[in-house]
N, C-alpha and C positions, 0 to 999 in steps of 0.2 A: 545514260540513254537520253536524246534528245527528247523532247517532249514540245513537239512543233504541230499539234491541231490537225491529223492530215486526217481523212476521213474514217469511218468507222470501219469500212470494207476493206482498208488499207490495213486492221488490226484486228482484226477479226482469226489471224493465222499467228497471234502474237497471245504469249498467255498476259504478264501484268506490264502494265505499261507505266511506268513510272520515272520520277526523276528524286534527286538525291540533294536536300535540302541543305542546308551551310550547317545546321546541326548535327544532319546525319540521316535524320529520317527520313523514311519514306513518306513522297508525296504521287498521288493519285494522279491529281489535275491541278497544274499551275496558273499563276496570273499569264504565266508566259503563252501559253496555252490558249487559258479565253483571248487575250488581247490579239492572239493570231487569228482569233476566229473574226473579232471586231474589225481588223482592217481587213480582211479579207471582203465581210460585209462592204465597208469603206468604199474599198475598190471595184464590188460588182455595177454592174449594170442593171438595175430591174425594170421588167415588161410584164405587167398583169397578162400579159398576149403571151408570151412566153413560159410556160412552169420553167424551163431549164433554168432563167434565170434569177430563180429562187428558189434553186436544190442546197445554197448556201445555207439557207436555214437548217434546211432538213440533217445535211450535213453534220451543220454545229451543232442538233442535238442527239444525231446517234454517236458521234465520239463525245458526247459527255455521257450518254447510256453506258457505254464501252465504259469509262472510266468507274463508274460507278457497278459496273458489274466486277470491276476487276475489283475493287474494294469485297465486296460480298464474296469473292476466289478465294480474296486472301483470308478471311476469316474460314471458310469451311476448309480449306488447306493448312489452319494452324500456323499462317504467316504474320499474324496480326494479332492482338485481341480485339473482342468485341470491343470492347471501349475505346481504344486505339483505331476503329473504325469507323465510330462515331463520330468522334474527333476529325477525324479524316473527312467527314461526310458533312461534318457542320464547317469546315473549312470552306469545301466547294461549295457551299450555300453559303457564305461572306463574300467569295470572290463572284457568285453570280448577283449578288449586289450591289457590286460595281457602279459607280455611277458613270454612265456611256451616250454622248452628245453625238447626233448626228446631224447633217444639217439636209439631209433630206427627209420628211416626213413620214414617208411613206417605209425607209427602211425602221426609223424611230418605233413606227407601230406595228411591223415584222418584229422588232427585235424585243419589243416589251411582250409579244404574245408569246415568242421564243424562250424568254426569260420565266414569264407566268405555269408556261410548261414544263421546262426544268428543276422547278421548286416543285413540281411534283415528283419530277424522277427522284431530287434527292427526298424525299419522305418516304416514297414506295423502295425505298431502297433502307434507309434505317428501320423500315418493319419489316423485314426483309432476317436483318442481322438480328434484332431484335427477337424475332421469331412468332411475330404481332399477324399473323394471316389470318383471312375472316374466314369465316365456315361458308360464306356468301358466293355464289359466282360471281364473276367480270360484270355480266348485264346486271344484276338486279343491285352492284353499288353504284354503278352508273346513274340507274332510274332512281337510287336514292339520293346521289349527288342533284339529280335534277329538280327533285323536290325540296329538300335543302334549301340550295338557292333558291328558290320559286318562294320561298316561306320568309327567305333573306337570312338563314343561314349559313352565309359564306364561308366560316371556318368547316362547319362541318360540312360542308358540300365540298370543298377541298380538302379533306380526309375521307371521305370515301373512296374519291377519285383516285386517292394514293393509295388507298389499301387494294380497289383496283389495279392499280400499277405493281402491287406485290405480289399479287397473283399471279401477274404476267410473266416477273421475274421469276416467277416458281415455275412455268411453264404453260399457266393457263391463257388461251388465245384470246387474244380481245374481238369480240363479233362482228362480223363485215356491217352488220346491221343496226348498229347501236346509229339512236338517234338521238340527239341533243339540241336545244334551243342554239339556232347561230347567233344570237344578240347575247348570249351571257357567259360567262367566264367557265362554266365547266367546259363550253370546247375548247377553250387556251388548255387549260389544263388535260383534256382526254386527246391533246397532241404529245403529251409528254408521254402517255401511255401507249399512245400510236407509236411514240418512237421506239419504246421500250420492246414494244411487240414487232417492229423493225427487226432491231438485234437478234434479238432472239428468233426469229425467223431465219437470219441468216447465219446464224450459229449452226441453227440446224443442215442448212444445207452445205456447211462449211464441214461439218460434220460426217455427213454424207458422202461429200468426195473422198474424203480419207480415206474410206471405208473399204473404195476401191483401187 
């Protein structure tokens, strides 16, 4: 199966989306993949005047939520093991490490808040397999991610927000009303969970038409 970046809602009606590695295994998300997302970036046009032309982002991270959900599939389907998911999940966390030169500024700081966000999908996504869910709601790791940081605990304000992000992946909705500092790094990362809650939104209503 080709594995060409195309958007989340394009595969949303598709169960695992994968390609088929020179060894044999299966792979989630390829270099082939990000780097489809990277010149696409490349190639847009951006206008702060414009949201449409910065749905690229949004884009590139509900088909990496996609892939990452399909991971979590394959484990509760018995297509994979847990470990073999991991694996799979610490993969797509090396390739979003990537190092990616743009030579407009403006996409450079899209795509580093783009990237900041993703390393939360994959965390909220191996607590996920793991079976690591807080007892906490969505709001109240939020307001602990915020104080976290506020205290200059970054790693652990970037584990809330992904345990956060697991929640969501289980089905808990992330609150129209969550409010976060716009100067500090939990909003890069409570975009990852925004995206997350994306999919999953429209899983659901993907879901829904079937029905009828």
């Amino acid at each position: 199966m080709i594995d060409d970046g195309c958007s989340a809602d394009d595969k949303l009606n598709k169960s695992i989306i994968t390609t088929i590695a020179n060894d044999g295994t299966m792979n989630y998300y390829s270099e082939t993949r990000f780097n489809n997302w990277v010149n696409r970036i490349r190639e847009a046009e951006l206008d702060l005047d414009d949201a449409d032309s910065l749905a690229v982002f949004d884009q590139m991270m509900e088909d990496f939520v996609v892939a990452c959900l399909n991971v979590i599939r394959a484990v509760k389907e018995r297509e994979i093991t847990k470990k073999n998911a991991i694996s799979e999940l610490e993969g797509m966390e090396g390739i979003l490490n990537t190092e990616v030169n743009f030579e407009d500024p403006l996409k450079s700081d899209f795509f580093e808040f783009v990237r900041e966000g993703l390393k939360t999908v994959v965390r909220a996504a191996k607590y996920c397999i793991e079976g690591k869910i807080s007892k906490k709601d969505v709001q109240t790791l939020v307001k602990e991610a915020v104080e976290k940081e506020r205290r200059g605990d970054f790693e652990g304000a970037f584990d809330a927000v992904a345990r956060a992000g697991a929640k969501v992946f289980k089905g808990e909705k992330l609150p129209e009303n969550i409010e976060v500092p716009e100067d500090g790094m939990v909003l890069n990362w409570i975009d990852g969970v925004d995206a997350i809650n994306t999919v999953m939104l429209l899983l659901e209503i993907d879901s829904s038409d079937e029905e009828f």
